[in-house]
N, C-alpha and C positions, 0 to 999 in steps of 0.2 A: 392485503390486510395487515394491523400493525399487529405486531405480538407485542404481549401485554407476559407481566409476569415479575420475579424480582430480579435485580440487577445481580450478576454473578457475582462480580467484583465489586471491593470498597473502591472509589474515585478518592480517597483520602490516602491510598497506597497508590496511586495511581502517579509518574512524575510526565509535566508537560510543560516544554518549551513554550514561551510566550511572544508574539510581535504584532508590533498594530494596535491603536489603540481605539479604531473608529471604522465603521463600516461592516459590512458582511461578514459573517464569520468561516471562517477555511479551519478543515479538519485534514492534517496530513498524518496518512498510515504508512507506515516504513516497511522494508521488504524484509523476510523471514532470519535474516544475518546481520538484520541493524538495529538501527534506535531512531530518536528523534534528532539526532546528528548527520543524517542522511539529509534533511532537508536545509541544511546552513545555510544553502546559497538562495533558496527560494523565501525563505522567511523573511530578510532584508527587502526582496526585491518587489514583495505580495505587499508590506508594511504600511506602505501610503493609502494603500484606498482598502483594507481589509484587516479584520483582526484574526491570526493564525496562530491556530494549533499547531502542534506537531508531537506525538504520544509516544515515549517508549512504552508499547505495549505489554499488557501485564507478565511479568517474568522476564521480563527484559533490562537489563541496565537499570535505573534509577529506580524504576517501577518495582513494586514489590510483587511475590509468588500469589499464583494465584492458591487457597486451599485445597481442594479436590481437582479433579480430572476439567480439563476447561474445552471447550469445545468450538468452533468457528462461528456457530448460535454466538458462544458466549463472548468470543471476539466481537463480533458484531453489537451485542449487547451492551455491550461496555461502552463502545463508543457512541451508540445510540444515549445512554444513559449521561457519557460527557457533551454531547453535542446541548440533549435538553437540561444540563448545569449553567452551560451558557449563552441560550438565547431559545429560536423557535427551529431553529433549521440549521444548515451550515453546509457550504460547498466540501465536497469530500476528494481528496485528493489521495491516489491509492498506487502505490509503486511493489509490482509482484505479488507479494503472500500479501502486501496493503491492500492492493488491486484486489483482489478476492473475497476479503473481508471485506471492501464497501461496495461491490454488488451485492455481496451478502445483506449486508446494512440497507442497502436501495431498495431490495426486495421484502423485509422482515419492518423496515420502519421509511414506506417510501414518505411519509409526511414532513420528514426530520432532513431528506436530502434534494438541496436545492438543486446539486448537480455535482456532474461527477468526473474527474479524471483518473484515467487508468492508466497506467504507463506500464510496458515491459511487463506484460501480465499473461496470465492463465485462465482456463477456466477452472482448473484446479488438477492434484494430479491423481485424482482417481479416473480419470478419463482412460487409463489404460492399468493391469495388473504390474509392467514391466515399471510405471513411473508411478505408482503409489509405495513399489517395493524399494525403489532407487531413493525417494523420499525417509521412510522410515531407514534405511542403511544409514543414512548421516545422523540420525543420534546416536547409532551406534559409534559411529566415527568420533562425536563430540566427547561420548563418557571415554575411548579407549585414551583419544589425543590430548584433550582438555583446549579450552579455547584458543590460545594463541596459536599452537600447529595446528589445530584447524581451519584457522582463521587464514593462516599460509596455505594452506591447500590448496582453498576456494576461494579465496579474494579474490585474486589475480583473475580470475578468469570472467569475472562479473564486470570487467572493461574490455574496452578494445583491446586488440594484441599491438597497439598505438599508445593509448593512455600513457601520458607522460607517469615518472617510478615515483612522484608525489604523491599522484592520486591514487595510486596502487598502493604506496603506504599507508595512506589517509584511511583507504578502506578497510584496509586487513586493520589499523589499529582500532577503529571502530566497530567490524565484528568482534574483534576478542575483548573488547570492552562491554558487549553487549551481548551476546549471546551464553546464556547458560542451564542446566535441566534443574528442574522438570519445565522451566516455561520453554524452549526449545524445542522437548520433544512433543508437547501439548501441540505446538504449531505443528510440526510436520505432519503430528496425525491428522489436524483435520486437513492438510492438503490434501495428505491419503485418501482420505475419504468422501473428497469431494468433488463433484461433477456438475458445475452450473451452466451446462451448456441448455439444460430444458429449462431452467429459470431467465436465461437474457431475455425473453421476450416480455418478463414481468416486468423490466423495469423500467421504472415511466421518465427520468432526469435525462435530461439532455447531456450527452457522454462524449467527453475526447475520449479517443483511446490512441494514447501514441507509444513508438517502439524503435527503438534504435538500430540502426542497421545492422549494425556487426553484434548484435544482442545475443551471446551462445549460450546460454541457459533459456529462456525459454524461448525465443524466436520470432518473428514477424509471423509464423505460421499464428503463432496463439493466439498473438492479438487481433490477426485478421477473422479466427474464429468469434474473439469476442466483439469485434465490429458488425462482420455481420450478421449474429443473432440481435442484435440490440436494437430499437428503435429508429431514436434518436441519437445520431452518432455521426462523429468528425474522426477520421482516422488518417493519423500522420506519421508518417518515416522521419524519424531524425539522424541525421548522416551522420556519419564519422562518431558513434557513440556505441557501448557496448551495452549491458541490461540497466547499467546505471546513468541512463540518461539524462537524469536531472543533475546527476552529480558531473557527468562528462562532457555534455554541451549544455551547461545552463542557461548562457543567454539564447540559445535556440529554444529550448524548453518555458524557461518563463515566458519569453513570447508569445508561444501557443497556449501555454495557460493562461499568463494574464487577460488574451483575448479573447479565449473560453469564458474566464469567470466573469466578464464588462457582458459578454453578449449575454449570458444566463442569467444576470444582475436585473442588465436593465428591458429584458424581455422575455418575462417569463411569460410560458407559455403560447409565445409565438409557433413559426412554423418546425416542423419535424425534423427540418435538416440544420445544423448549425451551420 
């Protein structure tokens, strides 16, 4: 069913990277330590046959605070609300805490999602007491340290223990550009509190879900849980990449996206398996 209701968030506080000026439209959600700077490399490469989004999410970087308490609903609402700004639907691209949010999205407004990739994802981290408590510690972490020694903390470990010291800089400079409270701790909590492992079966879009080998934050275990509750679903190991797969091997990853989004394009509704 679609939920109906008002939109949390103004889309006029909302900041969004733009690319593409023709074709299907692509919604990317960044993971819970970035912005829409996480997607640089995919934006270029989507450009020719797709028009792309990519959202700093509300409280995030560019994007302004949300009012009151904001919720994973209200994640998901938000983006439901940008997707129908600019057109009927829109392929959903979702990387970790992204990934979350548009299952979320898939289930709450399946009409709005053409289809969906998951990368380096969760079903969220109320799945267990130990990793909803380890979740809420890091706002703790962010009010003691403030963003940039935070952002040292955790970057580093969101690649391979490989990743060239560019993309390790690249990344730390883009959390502590990007991450701050109350939109921070809004995010963790609904990781906290969430468990979509009884909702996979809801969702009807045809799903990659792919996850990078050396991924030490959340692991090929995860996404194997969220491939196999899901339907319709394609699930891919990408080598030599840590949780930021799109950022670590990108031309592996557009790859498998690009050829995601041609097959969900030009055959919707075909058979079950991509």
């Amino acid at each position: 069913m679609t939920a109906t209701g008002s939109v949390p968030f103004d889309l006029a506080g909302l900041h969004v990277e733009e690319a593409g000026e023709s074709g299907p439209l692509v919604l990317c959600l960044h993971g819970i330590g970035s912005s829409s700077a996480a997607f640089a490399a995919q934006l270029p490469a989507l450009a020719g046959a797709f028009r792309v989004l990519a959202w700093d999410a509300p409280g995030y970087a560019k994007s302004a605070d949300p009012t009151g308490e904001f919720t994973l609903d209200d994640f998901a609402d938000t983006a439901a609300a940008l997707i129908r700004s600019r057109g009927a639907g829109a392929h959903v691209v979702g990387v970790s805490w992204g990934g979350v949010i548009a299952l979320r999205l898939a289930v709450r407004h399946p009409d709005l999602v053409d289809s969906l990739t998951v990368a380096d994802s969760t079903p969220g981290s109320g799945t267990s007491p130990e990793k909803a408590a380890g979740m809420r510690a890091r706002v703790t972490d962010l009010a003691a340290d403030g963003p940039r020694a935070f952002a040292e903390k955790r970057g580093p470990r969101l690649v391979s223990p490989e990743a060239p010291p560019e993309l390790v800089a690249r990344v730390v400079a883009t959390m502590a550009g990007s991450v701050r409270l109350p939109g921070y701790g809004y995010a963790a909590e609904s990781m906290a509190t969430t468990d979509l492992r009884a909702d996979l079966g809801k969702v009807t879009a045809p799903t990659l879900v792919l996850c990078g080998d050396k991924d030490r934050i959340t692991g090929p275990e995860a996404s194997q849980v969220l491939a196999g509750g899901l339907h319709r679903t394609a699930y891919v190991i990408v080598k030599d990449a840590g949780h930021l797969a799109n950022q670590e091997q990108p031309e592996h990853f557009n790859a498998w996206l690009l050829s995601h989004l041609h097959i969900a394009t030009n055959r919707k509704g075909a058979p079950q398996c991509l």
